[in-house]
Structures are given as structure tokens and as C-alpha cells.
C-alpha angles and dihedrals in degrees: 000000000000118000094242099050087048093053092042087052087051091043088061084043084057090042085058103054090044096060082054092057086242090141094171091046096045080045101059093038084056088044096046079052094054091058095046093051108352091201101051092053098045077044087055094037093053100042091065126083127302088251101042091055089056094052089053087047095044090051089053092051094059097039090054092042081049095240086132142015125232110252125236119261141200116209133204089206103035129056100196121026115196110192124177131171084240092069094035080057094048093044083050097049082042092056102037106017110216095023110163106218090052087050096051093055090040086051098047093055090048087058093045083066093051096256094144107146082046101054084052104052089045093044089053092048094058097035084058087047102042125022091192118101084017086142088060097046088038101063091040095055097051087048089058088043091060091044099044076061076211091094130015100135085075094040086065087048100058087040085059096043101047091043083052096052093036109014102165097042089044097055090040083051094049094048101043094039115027091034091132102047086046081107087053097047091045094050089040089056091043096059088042097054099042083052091049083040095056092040101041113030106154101029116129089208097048090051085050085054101043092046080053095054095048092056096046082053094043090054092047104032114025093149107054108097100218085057100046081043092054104043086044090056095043086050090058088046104050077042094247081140083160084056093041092052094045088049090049094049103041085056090050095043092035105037122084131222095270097043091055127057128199090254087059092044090058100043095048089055085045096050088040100046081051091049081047095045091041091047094054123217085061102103100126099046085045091058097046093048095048087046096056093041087053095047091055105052114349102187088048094048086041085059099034084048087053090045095046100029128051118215098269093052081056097059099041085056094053083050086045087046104051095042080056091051101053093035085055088046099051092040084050082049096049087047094054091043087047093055119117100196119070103203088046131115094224121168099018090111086065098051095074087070093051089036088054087050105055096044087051084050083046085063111036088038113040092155089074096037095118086054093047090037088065102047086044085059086045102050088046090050084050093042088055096259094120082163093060089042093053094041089055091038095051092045093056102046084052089060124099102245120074102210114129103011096133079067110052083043100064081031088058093041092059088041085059095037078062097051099048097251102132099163095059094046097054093053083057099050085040097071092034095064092041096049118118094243112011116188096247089233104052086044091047083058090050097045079047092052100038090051092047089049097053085055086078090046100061087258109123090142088057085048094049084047092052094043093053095051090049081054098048093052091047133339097199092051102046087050080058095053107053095034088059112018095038112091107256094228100050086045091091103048087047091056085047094050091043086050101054101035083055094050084046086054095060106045087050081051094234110150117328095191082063099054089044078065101040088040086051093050085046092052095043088049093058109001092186089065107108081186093075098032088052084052095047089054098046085049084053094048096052087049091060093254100128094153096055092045087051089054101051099045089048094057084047082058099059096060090039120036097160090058106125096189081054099049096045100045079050086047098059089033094053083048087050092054091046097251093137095168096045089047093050090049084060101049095049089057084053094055092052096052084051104218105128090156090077093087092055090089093038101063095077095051096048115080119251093254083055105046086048087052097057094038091045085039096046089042096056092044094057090050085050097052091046095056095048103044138015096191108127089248089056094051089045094044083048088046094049084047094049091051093051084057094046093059094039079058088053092270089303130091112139101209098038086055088047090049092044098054095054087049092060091042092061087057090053086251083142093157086054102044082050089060101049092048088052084052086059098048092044089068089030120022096179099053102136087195090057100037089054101044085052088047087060099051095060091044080066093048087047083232081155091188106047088042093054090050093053099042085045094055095038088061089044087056110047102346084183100059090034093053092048084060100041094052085046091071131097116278092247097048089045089061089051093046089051100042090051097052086038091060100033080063103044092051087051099048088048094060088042093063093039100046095026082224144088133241122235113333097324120118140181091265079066095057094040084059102045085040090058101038087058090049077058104042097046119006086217114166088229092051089056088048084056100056089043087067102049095060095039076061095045090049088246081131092154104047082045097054090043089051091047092057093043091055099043106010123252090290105052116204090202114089096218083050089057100042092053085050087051098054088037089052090033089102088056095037140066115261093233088055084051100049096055097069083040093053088059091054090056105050078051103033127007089174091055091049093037077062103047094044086071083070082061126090124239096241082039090050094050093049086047086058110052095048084052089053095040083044096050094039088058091049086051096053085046081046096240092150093165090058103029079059089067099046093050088043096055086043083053093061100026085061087041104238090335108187098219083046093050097047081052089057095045093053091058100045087054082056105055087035096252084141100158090047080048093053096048092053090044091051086054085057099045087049093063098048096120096102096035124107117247088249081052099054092035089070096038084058094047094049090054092053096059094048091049087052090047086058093039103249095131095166095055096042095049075052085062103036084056099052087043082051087048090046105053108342095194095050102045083043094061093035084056094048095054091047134038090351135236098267089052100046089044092052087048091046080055099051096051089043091055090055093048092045081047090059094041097250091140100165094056087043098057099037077059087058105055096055095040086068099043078066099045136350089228112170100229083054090045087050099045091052091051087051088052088056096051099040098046096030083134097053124075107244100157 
């Protein structure tokens, strides 16, 4: 197919689309056309309407500016269609010769080439034929102007020119088209203005066209640094000092790191910190700007300050600089005074601007640098680089001049604190503080250190001491320095040591001004601490100024009410001023909180009077609430009360403690009221009142021994104050307070007369005395009886007779009445009359005549015996058992265990069935065999088995029948015959030996078994020896 036919068939493909209103579409199939057979496509363009043929133009115009892209096509007639923007340019030209649109691209590529002088030349041509589209040709012409490197004066010049007509489209153009020769322009600008610069310095036009050229660079090119450098330095020098600041810091925010060398960096600080200081009010930014320039390269930003600044610019920016130093330093020492928390670091974050400051004043003042050096060493010690601040301290002492050396020296005495070297600190706040004239400061830092410093060493006085005079010199300084130089770990211990050495102070009553001071640094340091406002107050107090003290604890109350040091310090206040309710109120809260133990460090605050008032005050509060109610919440608010005035008294009032522990006994506190009765008797161990009441309290525990001490050593003290109390006890308890002591003294008198000698320190006049308080208490027969007995063992017969007969008449009707009469009348009657009252006793008591027979001579004992014997041998013949049982009984102990008298006992009781009684006296018979003939002990034997077989205890008693058998065999066997009889006792012997033979105790059973049969052949026994035989015919059982 022919081109033109072809041409002609994507024409009608174009047609098509056109109809369709697919403009970009019709417009590719007529330019495929065109590059098939350029003529028959313009033919077939410019044949259509006037309208149409724009749309097609206006398609190619923006295909070749970029502002679309042709679109891909599929063809009927054409396999393969191959579009570009370079033919789209040719079919435009073709269409509209000199369009501009098509020469500018035909001319771009051309320059592309290298064809410079060329582009020119043409551009000039068509910028002289056709005006329209000049912004285009112009830029492109200046562009070819710059590269050609002929001429690229002109080329600025069109660049100008065509930003100033069409500012917004020329710098889009620029960007978007001559993106890769921007380098070239900007370099090319550069050379030209530093040569209009050189030739024409002054000139206003040239200033107009200068200010012109950097906008045109700053819209093209915002990101380049000499740019951004030299607008910002025309804009200080036509005075646009706003401008000047908004270009340096767009480049500093905006650059990266590769776009921007150190050298930029610093010039543009340099240039903004000018535009801040020009400007005026921006002191602060200025600062910050010049610092980091001068951080960065000293001896550059030196060069670039002199260039920028006169020197009395200078001047007014080290002014600028050092009222911003000391305006940044108070506001770091008001932070740090401001600070709530001790141990806190408030404030450093405040010290890198002052640090910045006075390094910047370093550079641009180095005749001050010693000054500034020292308050540098000074701001890194404060900022916790103790290392910095040394290196600086000890570089400055090593220098020739002596200023300020007060002042590195307390500086270098805090670096080595922090470091640990204590030694070494303590040499440097040593001269400080002994220098002639000292500057108070530095001195206040050196009494701070040293104190700090003796702290380690065990002396806190010293410390106190250190800390005053700091105070004294000046408070607001010496509340800096601890809050900043003092390390912030030991701060806490240091606010505890002051507390308490002041506390020490007062109570030692040593100047109490001084502590006032010490006690105001402590609360400004931590003004939450109701330590220190409790002692600021005390140290008021002892000063005389009640009314300042009342206010500040007061105030410490109201952040606190619970506090218990603050009530009671009101409390006693409140009494002093003669507020008595107030001061009761107070104390009421106090007693509900229940922390009496708050007054113990304040007794040796308080002055005597007043200590006398609250103890007199709380004393009499706690009577009055006991008179008036008895409820448990009464007797614990008068015991509180009571303990507030014991340790008003020094922890001792006898009458308060005495009070108090029968208040707690009242609430069943035993233990407690105990210990406050032993706090008594250990000031005064014979306090009857104490030892009582004691005595009481055990009673209520039933500790029967402690109870009857104390009671014991109360009536020895004062009987007549000890009985009352006792009598003033319930009935019940009485009884149990008489029994005890009742008991306590017989076991004591019965010792007496069987050992002839007292235990401990008792002695008979104490049993006299509690004989004769129970006599008092309770008029008992058996307390009587009692104290009879105590004088008969003190000698005193015939008191006690009379006594005896006074109590129960001269016939008594008790039977340990008439025994005691009896012994007492024994030397004028005959022994048989006296037996017979004794004999009664016995049957009743042996214990109690057992007693009473030590009264009773040995001669008058042994007569006593044998008419009770005499006596008890005729009942039993009249078979009186029951009485005859008395009579034996009193010949028993009169003989003292005699054995004759014991059988005949036991004779009776076997008569009256009394076996186990039997048995006893027959096994004290049985004990004392040593001297008895065999016959003797036989029956005695005999006589024990039978009571063991009467009480069922078979194996014990066949123990006894055949030691009886071994002891006289003709005897024990007619005793057994007679009782319990020979069949009975064997059965019993078989029985035991089977058990024996059961257990294979072979030997024992058949040693059974063979008495057994000497008392009776009996068959079983006969049996059971033939089985042992047989069972243990391989033992030896002979």
C-alpha cells in the first residue's frame, strides 16, 4: 500500500475518533499519518473547521511542553505505530510554521546538541517576529547564553527579565526544564554579581537589580547554601533584618546535612544572630546562634563576628550577653530554691544555656576570661561534672594571678567531696574559712563542706555548729548551697543529723537563737517536714516566744490534724496561756490518736513550771473522770491522762502509777498494771500501797505464790492500810485471799517445826503477823487454830492457851480446838485423859496431829503411845474398830512408825476393810526388817499377801507367800491354812505360773510351781510342772 493511501486510511481513523470528540486520539491516528505522508495529513488538518484544527494544535502543543502524553493507538490499517513528541513537533511546525511551542522544543533539542550560539541566534530571531511565547525563548535563550560561557552577562539578564514578567511560569519553566543545568545558572549568577557588586557598590539600581537576581535564585534554587548565604547578606545590607532572619532559618530547618557544610552552617548563624541583634528584643535567639557558631569553629566565627559586628556592636552584645547571664543564673537559683524535693536536681536543666553563655563570652571577651573561667567551673560543678569543674579549678589556681581564689578553693573542696576525697576537701574549706577576710560566700560553701565532712567522722555537734554559722552569715545562701553543692544522696542524712543535734541542743538547753536559725534553713529546705517546723517552734518556745511557737504549730496542724508531737506541744501551750479548755480539747484529740510517747522528747524541752502545770493539770483530769464514771472508755481516757502526767513528772509519780495500775486493772491489763506497780517498788520497795496492789493483781491471775509475797510483805509494812483492802474485796475473793495466805503459813510453820529452821528470810514474827491479820480479816476457826499454833511455836503456851479458850471456850467442840488444848494442858494432865481428844484427830487429820505431836516431848510422846496402844488393843478386843483406829493411829506417830504399832493398825484396818491402808502400813513394816527374826518377817509376809489377794494383785502377793515359804516354811504354811487356805492360794500359784509359762518365763514359772506344791499337790500344779519339762527340756530350770 501506497503512503499516501495509508495516510489517507489513518486520516479516516482520525476522522473517526473525532467524531467521537477523542481529540487526543484523532490527534495520534493524524499524526501517525503524518509520519506515514507528511503532506496528506497537514492536507486533511487543515481542511477541517476552523475549531476542529485548534483542538488538534492545541493537542500537539501540549504533547511537545510535556503537559501530556500521546496516547497509544491501535490501528486497522497499521500493525506497529511508532509515535514521539519529535514528530508531533515536525507535523506542528508543518501546520503553523514558527509556532512557538514547536521552536522551543526544536530549539531545546538543538541545545541539547551544543548548538548555543545557534539556539541564540534563532531565539532572537523569533523573539524579534512573534512576541508571543517571549517568556519561553527568553529563558532559553539565557540558558544557552550561560552555557555558550560568551555571554552570560546577557543570559542573567534575560533570566531577570523573564522571572520579573512572569514570575510564577519562569520559575515553574526553570525548575521543570532546565532542572539539570540549575548548578550552571546559579554559578553563573554568582561570578556576575560579585562582579556588579565590585563595580557598582552604592548604586540604588543596582540594589533594585541585585534584590531581583536573588529572588529569582531563591525561587529556583532554595536549596543551594551560597544562595540562601548571599540573599541573606544583601538583606543585612539593604537593613530587611525580618527577611534576613526567615532566609537563615529556612536553610538551617530545611538543608540537609549534605547540602550544608560546616562553613554554611556557621555563616548562616553568624548572618542570623546579626538579623536577631539588628532587629532588637532578640537577645536570647542571638545568644544561642553566636554560641553555636562559636562551638563549632572558634577561630572562623571569630573572623565571620569581626566581619558582621563593629566594635561597638560588639560591645553592646557582650552587655547583652552578661545581663543574660546573670538573668539565666538567678532564674537556675530560684529554681533550685523553688524546689520542693530535697534530694532533687532541680534547676540543671537550666544551667546549658548559662554554660553556652559564658563560653560564647570566653570568645568574643578574652580579657575577662579568668572571671568567666571561674563561674564556668562553677556552673559544671552545679550541672554533676565534678571532673570538668576540677580540671578548671586546678588550672586556675596554677595560674599566676590570685583573684578569686576563696572561691576555687571552696569550688575544688566540693569537686573532691564528690569524689570521695575527704581528706583533701577538708584542707580547702579549711583555708577558706581561716582566711583574714574570707568572701562570705565562698566561706558559707566551706562551713557547708566541712560540716558535711564531720558528719563521716561521728561529729554531728561540730556539724550543727558549722551549719549555724553558715546560717548566721547568710540564710539564702546557705539554702543554695546545700540544695546544689551538697551531694543529693548524703542531703538526707544531713536534714536528719541537723534535726536531731538540734533537738539535742534544746533539750541540753545551748542556745536556743541558734537553733531558731539551724531549725529556719531545715524548714526552707523541706518545708513539708513537720520535723523541722515542730523544732522551730520548740527553739521559739525556749526563746520566750510563746506566741510565735503557737502560731507555727498551729499552721503544722492544719496540714496535719492527726499529728500527735504538734497536739501535744499545743496542748501544753494552750495550759501555759491559761486556756484550760482549749488545752484539754487537745489533749483529748491526742488521746484518741494514742501516741503518748510523743511527750518523751519533749520533757526536756519544756521548763520545769510548765512541766509541773501539765502533770498537776493531767492528774487532776484523770481524778475528775474517775469520780465521776466507772464505763471502760472513762478509766482508758483517765489512764491516758494519767500517763501524759508520769512522764510530765520524768517517767515517776508515785501516785499517778498507783492510780494507773488499778486502772488497768479494772480493764483486766494485769500485765500492765504489774508493771507500773514494779515501777513503784523499784523507787520504793517497801510501798505497802504497791506491793498490795500487786498482791491483788496476782490474786486475779491465781499466781497463788507471787500474790501471797506481796500480800505477805504489804502487811509487814503497814498491816493496818493492807487488811482495810483486803476486807474491802468481794466475799468470794476474801476467802481466796485467806485461804492462800492460810496455806502459804501453815506450810511454812510446818517446815519450821520439822526442820527447826526457816526458809528464805521469813521468820516466826511473820507468821505471828499474817497469823494474826487473818484472825482479823476472818475470825475462822481454822484461822484461830492457826495463830495458836504460832505461838505455841514461838513458846508464847500460855497466850496461846488463853487465846484458844477465848476463841472456842474452855471446852472446845472442834476437834483440832480440843487436841491443841489437850497438848497445851498434856504437862498437868495424865497422858490417857489426853489421848483420848488426840485419838479423834487422828481418826480426822494425821497430818494435823502429826503437827501438833512435835509440841510433845519425846518421854511425853512414848507414854502417849503405849496408852494408845493399851487403849486400841482393849476396843479391839470389844471390837470398836472405828475407835480403836484412832488410838493405834495416834500410837503410830507418837512411836514414830513403830513397827508393833503399825501390824496393829494394820490388824484393825483389815478388820474394818480398809485393805490398801492395810497394805501401806504392812510395807513399812516389811522396809525396816533388818533387825527381825525370819519367824518375824514370815508372818509379816504372809500377812502382805493376803492383803495383796484381798486387792487383787495375785502376782505380787504369791511374790510375798513365797518369801514368807523360804523364810520359815512351817509358819507361812499354818498362817495360810488358817487364811486364805491352801486350795485357794494354790489355785492362785497356778494361775500366775501359767502366765509365766505363757510368756516363756520358764524359770519363774516353775519356781511358782514348786511352791506352789509344797503348799498343796494340787493336780493342775502337778500338770503344769510336767509341761515345763517337757517345753523347756532344753533350759536349764533347775
Amino acid at each position: 500500500m501506497a503512503p499516501e493511501d495509508l495516510a489517507a486510511l489513518l486520516c479516516g481513523e482520525g476522522d473517526e475518533q473525532l467524531s467521537r470528540q477523542e481529540f487526543p486520539a484523532a490527534t495520534a491516528f493524524y499524526l501517525a499519518a503524518f509520519s506515514c505522508c507528511g503532506p496528506t495529513a497537514v492536507q486533511r488538518v487543515k481542511a477541517m473547521g476552523h475549531e476542529p484544527c485548534q483542538r488538534v494544535v492545541a493537542t500537539l502543543e501540549a504533547w511537545c511542553q510535556g503537559k501530556a502524553q500521546i496516547p497509544k493507538i491501535r490501528s486497522r490499517n497499521l500493525a506497529v505505530v511508532s509515535l514521539s513528541v519529535g514528530i508531533a513537533a515536525v507535523f506542528l511546525s508543518s501546520l503553523i510554521p514558527n509556532n512557538v511551542v514547536a521552536s522551543v522544543y526544536e530549539l531545546e533539542a538543538l541545545l541539547r546538541r551544543g548548538c548555543s550560539e545557534e539556539v541564540v541566534s534563532k531565539c532572537t530571531l523569533l523573539l524579534e517576529a512573534n512576541g508571543r511565547g517571549s517568556m519561553e525563548l527568553l529563558l532559553l535563550r539565557a540558558l544557552a547564553r550561560v552555557l555558550s560561557g560568551t555571554q552570560p552577562g546577557e543570559g542573567i539578564v534575560d533570566y531577570v527579565q523573564a522571572f520579573v514578567l512572569h514570575q510564577a511560569e519562569a520559575v515553574a519553566y526553570v525548575c521543570s526544564r532546565q532542572r539539570e543545568h540549575l548548578a550552571q545558572v546559579v554559578q553563573a549568577f554568582s561570578a556576575h554579581l560579585s562582579r556588579c557588586q565590585e563595580e557598582r557598590p552604592g548604586c540604588r539600581a543596582s540594589q533594585q537589580w541585585l534584590g531581583d537576581c536573588y529572588a529569582f535564585l531563591a525561587a529556583v534554587a532554595p536549596g543551594h547554601a551560597w544562595v540562601c548565604r548571599a540573599r541573606a547578606a544583601h538583606l543585612l545590607k539593604t537593613a530587611e533584618f525580618q527577611e534576613c532572619v526567615a532566609v537563615c532559618t529556612k536553610a538551617l530547618e530545611g538543608f540537609s546535612a549534605e547540602n550544608l557544610t560546616g562553613e554554611d552552617v556557621l555563616a548562616l548563624l553568624l548572618q542570623r544572630a546579626a538579623g536577631y541583634f539588628f532587629l532588637g528584643g532578640w537577645t536570647q535567639e542571638m545568644m544561642q546562634d553566636l554560641a553555636a557558631a562559636f562551638a563549632a569553629d572558634p577561630a572562623q566565627a571569630m573572623k565571620c563576628f569581626e566581619e558582621l559586628f563593629s566594635p561597638r556592636d560588639a560591645e553592646k552584645i557582650e552587655e547583652q550577653a552578661r545581663a543574660a547571664l546573670e538573668g539565666r543564673f538567678a532564674a537556675y537559683r530560684e529554681a533550685v530554691r523553688a524546689g520542693a524535693e530535697l534530694r532533687g536536681s532541680h534547676g540543671t536543666e537550666l544551667l546549658p544555656p548559662v554554660i553556652q553563655t559564658i563560653q560564647l563570652l570566653l570568645h568574643i571577651c578574652p580579657g575577662c576570661s579568668r572571671e568567666l573561667s571561674v563561674r564556668l567551673a562553677d556552673c559544671h560543678l552545679l550541672q554533676g561534672h565534678p571532673g570538668a569543674a576540677l580540671d578548671l579549678c586546678e588550672q586556675l589556681l596554677a595560674a599566676e594571678q590570685s583573684t578569686y581564689h576563696n572561691t576555687l578553693l571552696a569550688l575544688r573542696g566540693f569537686c573532691s567531696l564528690h569524689a570521695q576525697d575527704h581528706h583533701r576537701a577538708l584542707q580547702d574549706f579549711q583555708r577558706v574559712i581561716e582566711h583574714d577576710s574570707p568572701h562570705p560566700n565562698s566561706c558559707i560553701k566551706a562551713l557547708c563542706g566541712r560540716g558535711l565532712i564531720r558528719i563521716s567522722g561521728g561529729s554531728n555537734y561540730l556539724t550543727a555548729l558549722d551549719y549555724i554559722t553558715a546560717c548566721q552569715l547568710k540564710l539564702d545562701e546557705t539554702i543554695f548551697t546545700i540544695k546544689s553543692y551538697v551531694p543529693w544522696n548524703q542531703r538526707g542524712l544531713l536534714l536528719k543529723v541537723l534535726q536531731e543535734e538540734g533537738q539535742m541542743m534544746l533539750q541540753k538547753k545551748r542556745d536556743a537563737p541558734g537553733v531558731f536559725q539551724l531549725a529556719s534553713l531545715l524548714v526552707e529546705l523541706d518545708s513539708s517536714d513537720e520535723t523541722s517546723q515542730i523544732l522551730c517552734a520548740d527553739a521559739l518556745y525556749q526563746m520566750g516566744r510563746g506566741e510565735e511557737a503557737h502560731k507555727m504549730l498551729s499552721l503544722a496542724l492544719s496540714r496535719n490534724p492527726q499529728r500527735a508531737p504538734v497536739l501535744a506541744r499545743l496542748a501544753l501551750l494552750q495550759l501555759k496561756r491559761g486556756f484550760v479548755y482549749d488545752g484539754n480539747q487537745l489533749l483529748k484529740r491526742l488521746i484518741r490518736i494514742g501516741d503518748s510517747s510523743c511527750l518523751l522528747p519533749i520533757l526536756d524541752i519544756f521548763q520545769d513550771e510548765d512541766r509541773r502545770l501539765l502533770q498537776s493539770h493531767c492528774r487532776w483530769r484523770a481524778l475528775a473522770i474517775l469520780k465521776g464514771r466507772q464505763e471502760a472508755a472513762a478509766i482508758r481516757e483517765a489512764i491516758a491522762h494519767l500517763s501524759f502526767a508520769i512522764l510530765a513528772a520524768g517517767g515517776y509519780a508515785e501516785d499517778c502509777l498507783l492510780t494507773r495500775a488499778r486502772c488497768y486493772g479494772r480493764l483486766g491489763q494485769m500485765k500492765t498494771a504489774i508493771f507500773d506497780f514494779n515501777a513503784v517498788l523499784k523507787e520504793e520497795p517497801s510501798n505497802a500501797q504497791a506491793l498490795s496492789g500487786r498482791g491483788f493483781v496476782h490474786l486475779a491471775l491465781r499466781q497463788q505464790k507471787e500474790a501471797v509475797q506481796d500480800l505477805i510483805s504489804a502487811l509487814k509494812v503497814e498491816a493496818g492500810a493492807v487488811i482495810p483492802a483486803i476486807l474491802s474485796l468481794k466475799p468470794e475473793t476474801q476467802g481466796l485471799v485467806t485461804g492462800w495466805l492460810l496455806q502459804h503459813g501453815r506450810a511454812t510453820l510446818t517446815e519450821l517445826m520439822a526442820t527447826k529452821d526457816l526458809p528464805g528470810e521469813e521468820s516466826l514474827g511473820d507468821l505471828l503477823m499474817v497469823a494474826k491479820a487473818l484472825t482479823k480479816i476472818c475470825r475462822s476457826a481454822q484461822h484461830h487454830i492457826f495463830y495458836t499454833d504460832v505461838l505455841m511455836a514461838n513458846g508464847r503456851q500460855q497466850e496461846a492457851l488463853r487465846h484458844l479458850q477465848e476463841a472456842f471456850g474452855p471446852c472446845p467442840a472442834e476437834d483440832s480446838a480440843r487436841a491443841r488444848l489437850a497438848v497445851l494442858q498434856l504437862q498437868s494432865r495424865n497422858v490417857a485423859a489426853a489421848a483420848a481428844p488426840l485419838s479423834v484427830l487422828a481418826r480426822r487429820d494425821e497430818k494435823d496431829l502429826a503437827f501438833l505431836l512435835n509440841f510433845v516431848g519425846t518421854k511425853q510422846q512414848q507414854h502417849l503411845a503405849q496408852a494408845a496402844a493399851q487403849e486400841g488393843k482393849e476396843l479391839m478386843k470389844s471390837h470398836d474398830h472405828e475407835q480403836a483406829l484412832g488410838y493405834l493411829s495416834l500410837a503410830v506417830l507418837a512411836s514414830r512408825d513403830s513397827p508393833r504399832h503399825l501390824r496393829r493398825r494394820a490388824a484393825c484396818l483389815m478388820r474394818l476393810n480398809k485393805y490398801d491402808k492395810a497394805l501401806k502400813d504392812m510395807q513399812k513394816v516389811t522396809q525396816g526388817h533388818g533387825c527381825n527374826s525370819p519367824k518375824t518377817q514370815a508372818g509379816d509376809h504372809c500377812c502382805q499377801g493376803f492383803l495383796l489377794l484381798a486387792l487383787a494383785q495375785e502376782e505380787a502377793a504369791v511374790q510375798h507367800y513365797m518369801e514368807a515359804l523360804q523364810l520359815d516354811e512351817p509358819l507361812a504354811l499354818g498362817t495360810i491354812t488358817a487364811c486364805p487356805g491352801r486350795e485357794s492360794l494354790t489355785q492362785t500359784f497356778h494361775k500366775i505360773a501359767q502366765c509365766n509359762f505363757e510368756k516363756q518365763c520358764y524359770e519363774e514359772a516353775w519356781k511358782i510351781t514348786d511352791y506352789g506344791l509344797k503348799i498343796d499337790k494340787s493336780s493342775e500344779l502337778q500338770k503344769l510342772k510336767a509341761r515345763l519339762k517337757r517345753e523347756a527340756s532344753s533350759c536349764s530350770i533347775h
